[in-house]
C-alpha positions in Angstrom: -1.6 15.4 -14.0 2.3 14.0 -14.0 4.7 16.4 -12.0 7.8 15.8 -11.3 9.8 14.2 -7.9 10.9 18.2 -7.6 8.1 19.8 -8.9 6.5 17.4 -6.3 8.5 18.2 -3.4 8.1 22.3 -4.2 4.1 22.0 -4.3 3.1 19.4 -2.1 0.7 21.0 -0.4 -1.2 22.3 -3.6 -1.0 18.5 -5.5 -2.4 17.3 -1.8 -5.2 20.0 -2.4 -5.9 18.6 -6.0 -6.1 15.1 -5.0 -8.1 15.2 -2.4 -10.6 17.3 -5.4 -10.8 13.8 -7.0 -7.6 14.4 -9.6 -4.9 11.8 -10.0 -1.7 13.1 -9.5 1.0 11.0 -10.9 4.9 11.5 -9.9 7.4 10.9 -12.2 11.2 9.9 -11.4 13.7 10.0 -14.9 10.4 10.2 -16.7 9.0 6.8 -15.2 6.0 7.2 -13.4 6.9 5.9 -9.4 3.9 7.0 -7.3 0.2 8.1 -7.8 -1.6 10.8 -5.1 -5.3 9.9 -5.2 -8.5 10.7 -2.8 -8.4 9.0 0.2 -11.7 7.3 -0.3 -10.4 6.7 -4.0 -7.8 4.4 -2.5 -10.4 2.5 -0.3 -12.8 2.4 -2.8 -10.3 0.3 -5.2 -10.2 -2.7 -2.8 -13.5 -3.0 -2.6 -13.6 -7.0 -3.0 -17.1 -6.8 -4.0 -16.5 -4.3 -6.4 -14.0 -5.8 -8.1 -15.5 -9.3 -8.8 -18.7 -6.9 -10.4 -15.8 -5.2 -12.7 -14.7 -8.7 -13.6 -17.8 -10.0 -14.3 -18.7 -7.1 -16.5 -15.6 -7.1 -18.6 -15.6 -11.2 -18.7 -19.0 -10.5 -21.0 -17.8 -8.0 -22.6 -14.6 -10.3 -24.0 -16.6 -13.2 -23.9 -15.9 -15.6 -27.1 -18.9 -17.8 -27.2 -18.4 -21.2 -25.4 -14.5 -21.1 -25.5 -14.4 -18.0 -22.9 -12.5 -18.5 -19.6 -15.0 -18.6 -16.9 -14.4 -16.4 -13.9 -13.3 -19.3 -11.8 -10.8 -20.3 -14.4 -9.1 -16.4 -14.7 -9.1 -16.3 -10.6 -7.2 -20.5 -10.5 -5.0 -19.2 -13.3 -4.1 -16.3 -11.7 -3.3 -17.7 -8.1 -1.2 -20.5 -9.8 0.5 -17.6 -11.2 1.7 -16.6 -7.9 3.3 -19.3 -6.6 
């Protein structure tokens, strides 16, 4: 669901109510989307580091392109070089 910053303000309490049911509720300022209400666990969930490195592992077999693949160690030095 995408509301916007003043449909947002005028119905907090009911997008609070259908967040916390599970539903994403985007808000949108000028028709860009700025902030996201989600589940509190939702949130947690998300930084899950154990979680995440499953997801990774699952989508770097599903992309996989034979022997020339990136392996997981590669993606994770290329993208903390990428921060610096």
């Amino acid at each position: 669901m995408v509301k916007t910053l003043r449909e947002s303000k005028a119905k907090l309490s009911e997008l609070v109510e259908a967040a916390s049911r599970g539903e994403d509720v985007l808000i949108s300022v000028r028709g860009k989307v700025k902030a996201r209400l989600t589940k509190a666990g939702a949130a947690r969930d998300s930084l899950d580091g154990a979680r995440w490195a499953r997801q990774l592992r699952k989508l770097h077999r599903a992309f996989a392109a034979g022997r020339s693949a990136l392996s997981i160690e590669q993606i994770l030095s290329e993208d903390r070089a990428g921060r610096v």
